[in-house]
N, C-alpha and C positions, 0 to 999 in steps of 0.2 A: 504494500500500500504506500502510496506516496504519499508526501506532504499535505498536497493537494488537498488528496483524498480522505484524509481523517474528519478534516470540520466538515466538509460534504455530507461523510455519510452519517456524522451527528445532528446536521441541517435537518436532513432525511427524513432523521428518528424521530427527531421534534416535532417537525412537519405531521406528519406520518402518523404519531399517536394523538393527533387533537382529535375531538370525535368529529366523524362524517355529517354536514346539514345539507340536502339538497339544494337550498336555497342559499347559505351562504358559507360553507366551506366543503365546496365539493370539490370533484378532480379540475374541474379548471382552476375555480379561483386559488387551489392548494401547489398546483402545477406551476402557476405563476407567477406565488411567489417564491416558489422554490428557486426558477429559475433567475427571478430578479435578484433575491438576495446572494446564492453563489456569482451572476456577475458584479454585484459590491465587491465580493470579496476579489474578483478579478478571475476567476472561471469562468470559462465559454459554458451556455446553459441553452439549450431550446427547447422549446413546447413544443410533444407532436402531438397534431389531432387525427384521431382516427374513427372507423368504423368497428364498435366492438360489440361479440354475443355475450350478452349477462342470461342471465337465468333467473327467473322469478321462483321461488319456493313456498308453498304455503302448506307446512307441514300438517295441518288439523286436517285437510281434505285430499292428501297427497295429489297436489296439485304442482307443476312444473311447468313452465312454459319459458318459451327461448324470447328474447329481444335482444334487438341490434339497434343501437345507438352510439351516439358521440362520445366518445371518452378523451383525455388527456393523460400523457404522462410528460416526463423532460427527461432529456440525454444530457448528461454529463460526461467530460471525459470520454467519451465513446460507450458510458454504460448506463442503462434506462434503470432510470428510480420511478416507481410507483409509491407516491406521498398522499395518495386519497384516500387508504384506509378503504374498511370493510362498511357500506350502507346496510344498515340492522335496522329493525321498526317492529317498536314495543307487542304490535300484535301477531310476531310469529314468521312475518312475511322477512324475506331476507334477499340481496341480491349474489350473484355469484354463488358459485360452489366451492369448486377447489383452488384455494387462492386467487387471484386476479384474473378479469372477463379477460375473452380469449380475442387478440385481436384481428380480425378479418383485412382493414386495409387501411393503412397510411395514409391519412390526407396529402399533410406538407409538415416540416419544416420552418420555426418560425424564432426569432431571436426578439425579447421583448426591450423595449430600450428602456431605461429609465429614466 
């Protein structure tokens, strides 16, 4: 690990474990600040937006169903961090299954300025 890379991936962690709100700290808005505060620190940081399959679960009615939606993550270093954390909702329903939606296709590429 480089230098670099130590306050990154503590960035990450902090990022990473605030809890998940749809509305205002979801994988965009967590993505970009990810990527804004690593270039403070003077790290190249980009948001990528993509097309990704989450999975809705409603375990009371063994219910399952696939969606595909926008997700964000940011490339650092050449290595993608996922700082959105897991969407949970008190009545059971949950997104995702096995770790992080699975993603179908890369929009772009995008460097935020500050």
């Amino acid at each position: 690990m480089t230098k670099q890379q130590r306050p990154v991936e503590e960035l990450a962690g902090k990022i990473g474990k605030r809890p998940y709100s749809l509305i205002s700290d979801n994988c965009f808005t967590k993505s970009v600040e990810f990527a804004r505060r690593c270039t403070e620190m003077g790290v190249e940081a980009k948001v990528v937006p993509c097309l990704a399959l989450y999975y809705l679960h409603a375990p009371q009615v063994h219910f399952r169903m696939p969606i595909v939606s926008l997700y964000f993550y940011t490339e650092v270093l050449g290595k993608r961090y996922e700082v959105s954390g897991k969407p949970n909702d008190e009545k059971g329903f949950r997104i995702a299954g096995d770790g992080e939606p699975k993603v179908l296709a890369r929009l772009r590429r995008f460097k935020f300025l500050i």
